[in-house]
N, C-alpha and C positions, 0 to 999 in steps of 0.2 A: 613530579606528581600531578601539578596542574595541568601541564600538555595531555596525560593519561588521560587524566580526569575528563576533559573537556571531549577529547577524539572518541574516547567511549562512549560517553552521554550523549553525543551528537549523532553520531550512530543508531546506536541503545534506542533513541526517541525514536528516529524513522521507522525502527522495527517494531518496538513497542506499541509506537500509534496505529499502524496498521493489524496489528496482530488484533488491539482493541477493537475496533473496526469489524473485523471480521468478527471476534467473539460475540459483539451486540450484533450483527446481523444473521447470526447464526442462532439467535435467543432462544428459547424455548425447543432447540433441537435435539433428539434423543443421541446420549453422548456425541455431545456436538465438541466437546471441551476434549473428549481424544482426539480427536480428527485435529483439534489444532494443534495439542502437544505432541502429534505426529509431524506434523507438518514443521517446527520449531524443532525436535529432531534431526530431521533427515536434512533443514535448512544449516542447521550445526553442522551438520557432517561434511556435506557439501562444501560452507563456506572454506572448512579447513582443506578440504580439499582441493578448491579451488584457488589458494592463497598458497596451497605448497609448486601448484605452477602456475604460478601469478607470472611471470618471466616468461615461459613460453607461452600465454597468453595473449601476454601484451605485445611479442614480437610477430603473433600470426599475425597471415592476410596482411605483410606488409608496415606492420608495426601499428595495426589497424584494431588487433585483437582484442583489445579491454573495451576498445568504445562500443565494438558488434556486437562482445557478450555481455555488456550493462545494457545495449538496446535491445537485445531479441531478450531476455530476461524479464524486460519492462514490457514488451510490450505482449510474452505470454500473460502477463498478471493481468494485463487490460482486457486481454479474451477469456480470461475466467472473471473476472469480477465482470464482465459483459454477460458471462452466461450466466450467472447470480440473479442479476438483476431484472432478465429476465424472465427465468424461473419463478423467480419470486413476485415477478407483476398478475404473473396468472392462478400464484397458488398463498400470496400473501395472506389475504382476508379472510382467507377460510382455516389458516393455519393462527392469526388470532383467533377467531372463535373458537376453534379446539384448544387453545390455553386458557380462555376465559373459562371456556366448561367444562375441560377436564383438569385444569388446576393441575398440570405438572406438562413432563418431557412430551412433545409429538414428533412425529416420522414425519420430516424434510425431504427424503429421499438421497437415494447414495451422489447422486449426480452435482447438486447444489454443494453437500458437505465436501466431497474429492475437489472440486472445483476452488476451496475454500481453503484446502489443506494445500493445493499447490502455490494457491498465493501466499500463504504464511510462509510455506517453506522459500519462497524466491524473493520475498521481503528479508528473511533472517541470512540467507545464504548470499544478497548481496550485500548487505551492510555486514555481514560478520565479517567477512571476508576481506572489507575496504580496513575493517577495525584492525585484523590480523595483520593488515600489512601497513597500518599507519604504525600500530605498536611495533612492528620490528624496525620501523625506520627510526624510529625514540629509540630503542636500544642500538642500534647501529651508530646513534649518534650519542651512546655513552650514557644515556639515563639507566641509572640502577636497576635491577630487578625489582626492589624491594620497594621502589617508587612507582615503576609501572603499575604493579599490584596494585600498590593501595588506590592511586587515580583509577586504576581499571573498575576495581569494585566500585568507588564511589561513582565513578559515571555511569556503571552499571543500574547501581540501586537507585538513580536518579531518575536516570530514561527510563526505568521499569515502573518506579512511583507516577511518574506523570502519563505514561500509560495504562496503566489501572483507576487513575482516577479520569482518564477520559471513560472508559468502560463504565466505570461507573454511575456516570455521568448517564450515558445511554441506556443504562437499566434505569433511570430514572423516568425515563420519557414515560406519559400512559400509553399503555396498549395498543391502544386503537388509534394512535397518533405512533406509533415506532417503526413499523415498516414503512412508511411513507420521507420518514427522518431520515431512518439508515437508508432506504434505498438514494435518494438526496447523496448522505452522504458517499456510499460507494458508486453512483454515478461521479461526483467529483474526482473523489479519489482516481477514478480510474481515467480520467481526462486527462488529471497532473501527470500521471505516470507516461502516459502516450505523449504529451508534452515533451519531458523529460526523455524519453525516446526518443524523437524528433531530433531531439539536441544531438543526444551522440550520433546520430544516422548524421548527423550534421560534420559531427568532427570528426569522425571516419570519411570523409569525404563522398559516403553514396546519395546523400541531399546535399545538395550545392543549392538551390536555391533559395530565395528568401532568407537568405541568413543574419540578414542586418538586427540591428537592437531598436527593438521600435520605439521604447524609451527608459527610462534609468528612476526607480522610486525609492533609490538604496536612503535615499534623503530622508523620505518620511520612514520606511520603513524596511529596514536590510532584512534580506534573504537571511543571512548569518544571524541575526536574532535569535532570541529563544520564540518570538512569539512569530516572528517572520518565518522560521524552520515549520513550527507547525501548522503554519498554514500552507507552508508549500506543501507537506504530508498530505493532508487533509482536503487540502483544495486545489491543490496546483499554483500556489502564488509564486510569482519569480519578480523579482527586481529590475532584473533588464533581460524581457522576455525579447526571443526573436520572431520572427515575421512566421517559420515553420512550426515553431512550437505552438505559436496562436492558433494555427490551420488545424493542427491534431487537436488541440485541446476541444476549438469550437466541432470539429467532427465527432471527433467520441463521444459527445455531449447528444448531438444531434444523432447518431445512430443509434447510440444503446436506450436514449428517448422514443426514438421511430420505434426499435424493434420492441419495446415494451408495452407500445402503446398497442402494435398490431396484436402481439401474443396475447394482451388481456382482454384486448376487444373480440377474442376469436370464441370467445367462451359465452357459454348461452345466456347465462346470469352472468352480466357485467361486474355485478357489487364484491362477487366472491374472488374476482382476481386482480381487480382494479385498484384494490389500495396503496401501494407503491406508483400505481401509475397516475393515480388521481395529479400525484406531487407535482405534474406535467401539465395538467390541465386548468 
């Protein structure tokens, strides 16, 4: 039951946190909350899907196949939350003033909400998926049904509580400081991910460079943590980062920063698209 518990939760959190993530950056969107339970959906479907040939995955391209389709996975999420963010540099501040003054839902547009609905879905579709096939390797190795279960659920309703209460957390922000926060925050996020990318392009062997470990902080603070995990979510924290992962991380940083700064500067009145990007300045 504890193994259950623990491979679910672990999971559960990565998907959780990002799901929050996106629902605070999505704030104030006119049914913005379908678009994600779409997305968490079609991420369901997918993972089972992708777990019933988990085997002929992992033998493409040379026994290559699971690390090519956790990096191209990770790093479509990086060019949508890329395009999020800057979307949202040029249309932020005028999308707070239309919730300060009309006091409910405004139109985001389809582009930003789709873009949002495919990172939920390739968040929930990779962690389900790793979930489904940790839990058949716990029954392959003889844990009961009746034990996976209940670990299942309890890991479940864990990573799902500590993801609603980061949500919550970002409905907290004021207003006129929240796009500035969450764009912060989905610039990081989307670093660690291209990070994290890097790695398996690593251990697929199509980045052979720079692989070494630049250094090791499992001392002060393990990846495997609870509070270590969520900052790798959140921010890209690694323990023993390598040389390539640092290169993606400080580039996504540095581009999706460039690209937001030119989109909001490209606007007549600076003020109205600028508040995501001030966070840069």
């Amino acid at each position: 039951m504890l193994g259950s518990a623990v491979i679910v939760f672990r999971e559960v959190l990565e998907a959780a946190l990002i799901v929050a993530v996106v629902l605070g950056a999505t704030r104030g969107a006119a049914r913005g909350g379908r678009w994600v339970a779409a997305g968490i959906a079609i991420g369901i479907a997918g993972a089972c899907i992708v777990a019933a040939f988990a085997g002929r995955i992992s033998d493409a391209l040379d026994g290559r196949g699971q690390e090519l389709f956790n990096a191209t996975v990770l790093l479509v999420a990086v060019a949508m939350l890329a395009w999020h963010n800057v979307w949202m540099s040029a249309h932020g501040r005028k999308l707070a003033d239309d919730m300060r003054r009309l006091g409910h839902d405004v139109t985001i547009g389809v582009k930003p909400l789709s873009a949002m609905l495919v990172v939920t879905a390739l968040a929930v579709l990779r962690e389900g998926s790793e979930t489904v096939l940790f839990l058949y390797g716990l029954a392959a190795g003889g844990t009961g049904q009746s034990e996976l279960l209940a670990g299942g659920m309890l890991g479940l309703a864990a990573g799902v509580t500590l993801g609603f209460l980061l949500y919550k957390g970002l409905l907290r922000i004021p207003l006129r400081r929240f796009f500035t926060v969450t764009g912060w925050i989905v610039l990081l996020l989307a670093a660690g991910l291209a990070a994290s990318a890097a790695d398996f392009l690593n251990q697929a062997g199509v980045i052979t460079v720079l692989s070494a470990q630049l250094w090791d902080s499992s001392n002060l603070l393990s990846q495997s943590s609870l509070f270590g995990q969520m900052l790798h979510v959140l921010v890209g924290y690694q323990d023993r980062p390598t040389g390539i992962g640092l290169i993606f991380y400080v580039a996504t940083v540095l581009t999706i920063a460039t690209l937001m700064r030119l989109v909001g500067g490209t606007r007549r009145d600076p003020s109205p698209g600028s508040l995501a990007t001030r966070s840069m300045t």
